[in-house]
N, C-alpha and C positions, 0 to 999 in steps of 0.2 A: 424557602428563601429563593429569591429570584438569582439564578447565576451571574445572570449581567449588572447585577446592583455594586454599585463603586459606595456604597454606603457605609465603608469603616470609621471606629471611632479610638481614637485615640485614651486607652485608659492606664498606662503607664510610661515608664522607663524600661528598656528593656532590661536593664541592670536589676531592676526589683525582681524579676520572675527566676527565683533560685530554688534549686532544691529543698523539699520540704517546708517552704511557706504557699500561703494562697494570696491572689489579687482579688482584692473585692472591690467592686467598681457599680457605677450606676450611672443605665445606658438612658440615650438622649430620649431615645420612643417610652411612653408611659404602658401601662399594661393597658390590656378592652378589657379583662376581669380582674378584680372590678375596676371598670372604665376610669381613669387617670391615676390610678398611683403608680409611683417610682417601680419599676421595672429596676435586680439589680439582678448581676452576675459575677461570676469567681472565673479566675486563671492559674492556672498551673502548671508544673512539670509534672509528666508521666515518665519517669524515668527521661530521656532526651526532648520529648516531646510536648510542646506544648498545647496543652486540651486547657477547651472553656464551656462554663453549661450558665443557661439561668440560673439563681438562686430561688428556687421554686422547688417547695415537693409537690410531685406529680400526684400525690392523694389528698394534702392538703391546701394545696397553693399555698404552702408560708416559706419561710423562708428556712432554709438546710441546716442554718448554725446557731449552734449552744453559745458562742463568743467572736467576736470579730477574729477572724483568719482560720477558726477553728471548724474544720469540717471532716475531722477522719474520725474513725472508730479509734478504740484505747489501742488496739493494735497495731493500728495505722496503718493496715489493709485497705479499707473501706472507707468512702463519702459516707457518712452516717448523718440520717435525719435526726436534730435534736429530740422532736416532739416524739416521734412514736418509734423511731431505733431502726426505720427502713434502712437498708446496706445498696448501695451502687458500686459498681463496678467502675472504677477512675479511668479506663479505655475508653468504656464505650455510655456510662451513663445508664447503665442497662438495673433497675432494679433484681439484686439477688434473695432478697428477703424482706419478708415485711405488707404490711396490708396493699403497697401498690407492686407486689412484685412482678414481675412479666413487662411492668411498662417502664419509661426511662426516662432520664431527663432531657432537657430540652439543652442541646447543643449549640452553642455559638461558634464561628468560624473563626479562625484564631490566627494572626500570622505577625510575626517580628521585621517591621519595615522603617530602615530610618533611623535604629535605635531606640524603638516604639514598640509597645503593644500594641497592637489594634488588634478589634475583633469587627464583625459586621452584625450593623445594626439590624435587628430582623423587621421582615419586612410585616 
């Protein structure tokens, strides 16, 4: 992502992004693989922080969740991939287990302006 890019997009309230739910949103740019479908992405708290990734696993290209807002393991440690049980790590995105382990999710830039979510559109 280009630093200089003014490219945020507006995907909530800020009032929505509370502890323990997720933002599922879907950004303006389409994926290149495969070339034009819907590109979507989640928001959350990390404890105070707010982190956002594509909704994309990094082995299969599908999408992370079993149910709309549902993306943790039963323990609620972990991003868990529905299809094959991959574990990420909510910091950093970082696969801990599972057939893509070692690689991570694709991270969005995330920041509360306005009383907005916005994240930036990737370039």
């Amino acid at each position: 992502m280009s630093a200089h890019s003014a490219n945020w997009q507006t995907v909530a309230p800020a009032s929505e992004l509370v502890p323990g739910q997720f933002l599922e949103f879907r950004l303006k740019e389409k994926a290149k693989e495969p070339a034009g479908m819907p590109l979507t992405g989640f928001a959350f708290l990390d404890g105070t922080t707010p982190r956002a990734y594509l909704n994309v696993c990094p082995h299969l290209g599908i999408e992370l969740n079993w149910m709309p807002g549902r993306f943790m393991d039963s323990d609620n440690l972990f991003i868990q991939c529905s299809t094959h049980g991959a574990l990420f790590k909510p910091g950093t995105g970082e696969c801990i287990a599972g057939p893509c382990q070692g690689d991570a999710l694709s991270t969005l830039d995330i920041r509360l302006h306005d009383g907005e979510v916005q994240v930036r559109v990737p370039d």
